[in-house]
C-alpha positions in Angstrom: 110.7 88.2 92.5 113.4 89.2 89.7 116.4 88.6 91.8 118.4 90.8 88.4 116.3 93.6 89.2 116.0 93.5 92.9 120.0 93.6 92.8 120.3 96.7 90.7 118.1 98.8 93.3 119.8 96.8 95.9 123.3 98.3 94.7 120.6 101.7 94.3 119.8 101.9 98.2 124.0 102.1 98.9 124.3 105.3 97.0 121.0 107.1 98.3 120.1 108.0 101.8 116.1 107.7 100.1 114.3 104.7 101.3 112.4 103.0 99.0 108.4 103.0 99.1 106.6 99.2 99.1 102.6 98.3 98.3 102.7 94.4 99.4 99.5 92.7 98.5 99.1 90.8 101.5 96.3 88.0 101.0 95.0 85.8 103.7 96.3 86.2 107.6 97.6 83.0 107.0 100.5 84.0 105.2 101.8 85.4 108.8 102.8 81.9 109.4 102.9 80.3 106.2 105.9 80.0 104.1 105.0 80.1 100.7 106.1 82.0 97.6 105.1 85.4 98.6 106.7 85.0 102.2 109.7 84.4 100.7 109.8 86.9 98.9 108.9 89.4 101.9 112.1 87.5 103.5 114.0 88.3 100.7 112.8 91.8 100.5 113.8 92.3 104.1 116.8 91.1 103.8 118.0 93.2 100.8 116.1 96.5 102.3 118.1 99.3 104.3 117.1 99.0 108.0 114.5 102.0 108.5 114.5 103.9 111.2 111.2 103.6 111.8 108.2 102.1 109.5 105.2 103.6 108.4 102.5 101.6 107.6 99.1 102.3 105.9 97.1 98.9 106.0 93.6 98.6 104.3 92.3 97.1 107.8 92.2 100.1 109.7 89.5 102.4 108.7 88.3 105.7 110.1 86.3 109.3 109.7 89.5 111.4 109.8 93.2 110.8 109.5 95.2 109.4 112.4 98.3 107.7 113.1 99.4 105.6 116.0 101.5 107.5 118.6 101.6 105.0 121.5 105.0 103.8 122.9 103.8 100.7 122.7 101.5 99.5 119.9 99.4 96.4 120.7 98.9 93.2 117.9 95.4 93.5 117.0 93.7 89.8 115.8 91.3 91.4 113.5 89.7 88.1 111.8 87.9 85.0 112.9 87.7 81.4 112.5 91.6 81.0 111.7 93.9 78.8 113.6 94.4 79.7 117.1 98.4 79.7 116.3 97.4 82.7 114.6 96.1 84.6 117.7 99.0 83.5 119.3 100.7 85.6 117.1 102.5 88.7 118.4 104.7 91.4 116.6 105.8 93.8 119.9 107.4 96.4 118.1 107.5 99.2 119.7 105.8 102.7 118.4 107.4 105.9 117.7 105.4 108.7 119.6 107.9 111.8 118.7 107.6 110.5 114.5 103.9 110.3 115.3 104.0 114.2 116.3 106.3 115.0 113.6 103.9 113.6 111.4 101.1 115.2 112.6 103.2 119.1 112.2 103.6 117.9 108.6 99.9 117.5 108.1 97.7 118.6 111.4 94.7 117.5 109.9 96.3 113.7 110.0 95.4 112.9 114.6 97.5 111.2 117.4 95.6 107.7 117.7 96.5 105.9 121.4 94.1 103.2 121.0 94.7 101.1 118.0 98.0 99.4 117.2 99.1 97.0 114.4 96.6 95.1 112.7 97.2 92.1 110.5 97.4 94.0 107.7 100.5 95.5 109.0 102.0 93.0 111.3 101.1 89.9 108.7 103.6 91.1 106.2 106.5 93.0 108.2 106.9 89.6 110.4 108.6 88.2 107.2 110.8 91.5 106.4 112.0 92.3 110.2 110.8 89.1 112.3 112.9 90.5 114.9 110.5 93.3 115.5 113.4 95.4 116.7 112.1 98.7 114.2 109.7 101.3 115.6 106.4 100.7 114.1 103.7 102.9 113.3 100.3 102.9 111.3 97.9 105.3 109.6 94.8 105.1 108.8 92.5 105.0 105.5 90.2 108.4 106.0 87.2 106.9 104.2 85.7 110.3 103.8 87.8 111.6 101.5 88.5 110.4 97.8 91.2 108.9 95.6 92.4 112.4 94.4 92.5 113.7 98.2 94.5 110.3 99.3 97.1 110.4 96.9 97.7 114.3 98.2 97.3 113.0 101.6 100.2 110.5 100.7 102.6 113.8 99.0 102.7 115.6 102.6 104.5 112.4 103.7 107.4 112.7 101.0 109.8 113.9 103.6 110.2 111.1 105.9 111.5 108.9 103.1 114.9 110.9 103.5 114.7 110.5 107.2 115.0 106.7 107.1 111.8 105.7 107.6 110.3 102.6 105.1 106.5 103.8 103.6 104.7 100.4 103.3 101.0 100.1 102.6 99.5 97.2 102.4 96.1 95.8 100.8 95.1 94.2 97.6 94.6 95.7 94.2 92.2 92.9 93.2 90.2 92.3 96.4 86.4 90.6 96.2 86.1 88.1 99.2 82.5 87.1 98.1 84.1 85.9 94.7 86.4 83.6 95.7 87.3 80.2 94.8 89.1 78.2 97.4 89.1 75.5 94.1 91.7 77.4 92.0 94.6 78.4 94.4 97.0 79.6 91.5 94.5 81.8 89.2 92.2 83.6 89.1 88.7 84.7 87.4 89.0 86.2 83.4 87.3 89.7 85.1 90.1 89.4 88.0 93.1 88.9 85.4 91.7 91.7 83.1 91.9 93.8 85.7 95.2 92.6 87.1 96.3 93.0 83.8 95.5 96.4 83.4 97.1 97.7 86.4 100.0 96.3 85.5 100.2 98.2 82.1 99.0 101.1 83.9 101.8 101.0 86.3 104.8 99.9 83.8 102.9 103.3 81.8 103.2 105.1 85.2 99.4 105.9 84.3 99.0 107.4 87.4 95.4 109.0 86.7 93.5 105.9 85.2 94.8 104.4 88.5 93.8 107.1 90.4 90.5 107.1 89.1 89.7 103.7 88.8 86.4 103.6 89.5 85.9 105.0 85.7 87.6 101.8 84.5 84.8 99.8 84.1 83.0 96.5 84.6 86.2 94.2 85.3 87.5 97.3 88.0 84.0 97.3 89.6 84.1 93.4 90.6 87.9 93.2 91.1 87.5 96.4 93.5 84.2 96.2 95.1 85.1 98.2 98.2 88.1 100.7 97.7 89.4 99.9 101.2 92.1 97.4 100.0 92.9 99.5 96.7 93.5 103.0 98.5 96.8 102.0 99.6 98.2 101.8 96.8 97.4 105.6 95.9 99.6 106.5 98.9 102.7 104.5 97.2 101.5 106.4 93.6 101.7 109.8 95.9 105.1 109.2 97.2 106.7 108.4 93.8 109.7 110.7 93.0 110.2 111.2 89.2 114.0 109.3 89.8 112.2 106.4 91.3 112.1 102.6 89.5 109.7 100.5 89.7 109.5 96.7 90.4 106.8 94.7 90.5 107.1 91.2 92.2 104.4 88.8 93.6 102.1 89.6 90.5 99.6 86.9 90.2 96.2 86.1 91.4 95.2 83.3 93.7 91.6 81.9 94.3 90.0 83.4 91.7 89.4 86.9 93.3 92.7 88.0 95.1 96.1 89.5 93.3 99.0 89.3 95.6 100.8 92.0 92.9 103.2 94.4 95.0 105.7 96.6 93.8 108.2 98.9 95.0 109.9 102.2 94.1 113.6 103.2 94.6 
């Protein structure tokens, strides 16, 4: 992470009441109890952050036909993966939900449902263990409406803008360079030329704050189409693209790809 610049919006968040807006690429379950390069820098993150009062989290691992968000009191840890080391199902993160934020939510949007089953998957829980390990903020998730496309995501994500003046933290979490059948366990710190182009690319396009090519990135072409081969990972990140305000700066942090087929690149606004 660039300590310079995470200091400059650090000194930022004392002078706004805004909370900033994070896309973490999250990776491998494992990083919930690893400590590596990227976990650090989630530590760090936490630790230079305002305490929300209350996170919302839209993870790539929670699917559905509609739009719902989590209004239990209490949220459950959902293990969603298999054949990982059983200190990983172990694992809990008991934050507590947020049912009257859930219904507020749902009065900003009505077409966005009150979910009592799910909870926090690994996609959520995973990453905010290293930002709050104490687990002590009100946690909530929503989901990724598969039925609807980029354009009507990122408009989803607008209705939301709100609730970053009421102190709650906007996290989504997924991977912009996401192809699990590519991967190569061989070459831990790279990744392939098609996987860098498109990394690459991104990059520019966010630095550019090229918000439509990003948008519509299944126009991008052959290196967008492997590095994205199912949008669910990508789509969070047009939620983070919706929230943008036009005052906002951007830093990008974690941005490199690991084995072969997976960018860790995250970024936040302030």
């Amino acid at each position: 992470m660039n300590l310079q610049q995470l200091q400059t919006l650090t000194q930022k968040f004392k002078t706004t009441q805004k909370m900033p807006i994070l896309f973490l690429g999250h990776g491998s379950p494992m990083n919930a109890i690893s400590s590596n390069r990227f976990t650090e820098s989630w530590n760090q993150l936490g630790q230079s952050l305002p305490k929300p009062q209350a996170i919302l989290s839209i993870s790539a691992h929670w699917e559905t036909k509609g739009s719902f968000v989590t209004a239990m009191e209490k949220p459950q840890t959902i293990h969603d993966f298999y054949n990982f080391p059983q200190a990983l199902y172990d694992m809990t993160y008991p934050a507590e939900g947020d049912p009257n934020l859930a219904k507020h939510i749902h009065t900003m949007n009505q077409h966005i449902e009150l979910d009592h089953k799910w909870g926090l998957d690994h996609g959520t829980w995973a990453v905010i263990c290293h930002l709050y390990p104490d687990a002590d903020i009100p946690t909530l998730q929503l989901s990724l409406d598969m039925s609807l496309s980029p354009d009507a995501h990122y408009e989803l994500a607008k209705c939301l803008s709100t609730l970053r003046h009421r102190g709650v933290l906007i996290l989504a979490s997924g991977n912009i360079v996401h192809n699990l059948r590519l991967l190569d366990f061989r070459n831990s710190q790279g990744g392939h030329d098609w996987a860098e182009d498109a990394r690459q690319s991104m990059t520019k396009m966010l630095l550019e704050d090229d918000q439509k090519s990003l948008i519509h990135f299944k126009d991008q072409g052959e290196a967008f189409r492997l590095s994205i081969p199912t949008d669910e990972h990508y789509l969070p990140l047009l939620y983070i693209l919706g929230l943008k305000e036009s005052s906002d700066e951007l830093l990008i942090f974690n941005n490199q790809s690991v084995m072969g087929s997976l960018a860790m690149t995250s970024l936040l606004y302030a």
